[in-house]
N, C-alpha and C positions, 0 to 999 in steps of 0.2 A: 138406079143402076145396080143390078146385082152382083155382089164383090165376093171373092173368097181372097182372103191373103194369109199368106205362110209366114211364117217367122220361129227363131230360135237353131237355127241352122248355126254353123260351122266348121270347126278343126277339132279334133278332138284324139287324144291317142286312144289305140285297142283296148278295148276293155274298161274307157271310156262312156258316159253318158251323158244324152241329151233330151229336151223334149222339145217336141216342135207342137206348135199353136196353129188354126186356122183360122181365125175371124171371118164373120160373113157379118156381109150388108146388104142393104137392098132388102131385102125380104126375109123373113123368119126362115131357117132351115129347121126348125125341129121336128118336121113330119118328112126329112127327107134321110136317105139309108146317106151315112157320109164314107167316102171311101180315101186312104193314104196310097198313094201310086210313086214310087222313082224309076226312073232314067239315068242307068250309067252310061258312062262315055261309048258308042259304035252299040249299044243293047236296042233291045225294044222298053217300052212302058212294062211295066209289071205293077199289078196291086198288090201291096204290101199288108195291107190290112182293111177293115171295114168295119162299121159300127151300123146297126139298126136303127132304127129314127126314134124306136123306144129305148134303145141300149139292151134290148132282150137279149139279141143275137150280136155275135163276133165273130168276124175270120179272121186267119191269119196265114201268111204266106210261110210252107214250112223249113223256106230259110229263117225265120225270125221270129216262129213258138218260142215261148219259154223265155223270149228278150224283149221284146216289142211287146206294149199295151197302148189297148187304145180306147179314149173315154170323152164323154161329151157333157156338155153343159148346156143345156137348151135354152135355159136362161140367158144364158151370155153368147148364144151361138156359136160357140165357140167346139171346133172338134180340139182333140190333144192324141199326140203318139209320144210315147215317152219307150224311149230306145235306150237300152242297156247291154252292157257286155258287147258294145261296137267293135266290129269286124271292119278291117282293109275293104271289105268285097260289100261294105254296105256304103261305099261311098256312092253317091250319087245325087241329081236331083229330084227334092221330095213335092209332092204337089198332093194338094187335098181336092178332091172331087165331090159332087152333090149328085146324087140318082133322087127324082123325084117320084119314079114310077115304085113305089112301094107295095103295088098288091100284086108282083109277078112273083111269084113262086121262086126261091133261091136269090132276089131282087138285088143282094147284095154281090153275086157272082155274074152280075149280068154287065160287064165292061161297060157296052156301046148305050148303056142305057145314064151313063154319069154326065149329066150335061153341063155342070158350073165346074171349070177348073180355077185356080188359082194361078199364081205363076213360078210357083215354083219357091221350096230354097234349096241353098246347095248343102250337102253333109261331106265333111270328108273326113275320114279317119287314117290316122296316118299308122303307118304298122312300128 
């Protein structure tokens, strides 16, 4: 059964830092683009960031340039977002996604193409 699961979530006050993990199981992810998505409370999904399945390319959402990094270990399947200088407005639920389809052009900005989600953890920063 193919698994993504989140962790390292919390509280954390402004100006605070954390880093969230996503372990996969089930099947190797290292040939797949991994993408970090939250959910605050009455919002839609937004992709927060995105990693290539070689680590060549990166986006990032440009609420969170220059705070947010995000890095992978293929070895351990493991994606990481390690978030700094948290922001009140970056509370929300984080969830790590898998796009398998890798040879579409921009693959990493293609939403509907992320089919392994996790379930989530929650971030909250308090102001």
């Amino acid at each position: 059964q193919v698994q993504l699961a989140e962790s390292g979530g919390g509280l954390v006050q402004t100006g605070g830092s954390l880093r969230l993990s996503c372990a996969a199981s089930g099947r190797s992810f290292s040939i797949d683009d991994m993408g970090w998505f939250r959910q605050a409370p009455g919002k839609g999904r937004e992709l927060v960031a995105a990693i290539s399945w070689n680590a060549v390319s990166t986006y990032y959402a440009d609420s969170v340039k220059g705070r947010f990094t995000v890095s992978r270990d293929n070895a351990k399947n493991t994606v990481y977002l390690q978030m700094n200088s948290l922001k009140p407005e970056d509370t929300a639920v984080y969830y790590c996604a898998a796009n398998g389809k890798t040879y579409r052009l921009n693959s990493l900005l293609i939403l509907s193409d992320y089919e392994y989600w996790g379930q989530g953890t929650q971030v909250t920063v308090s102001s």
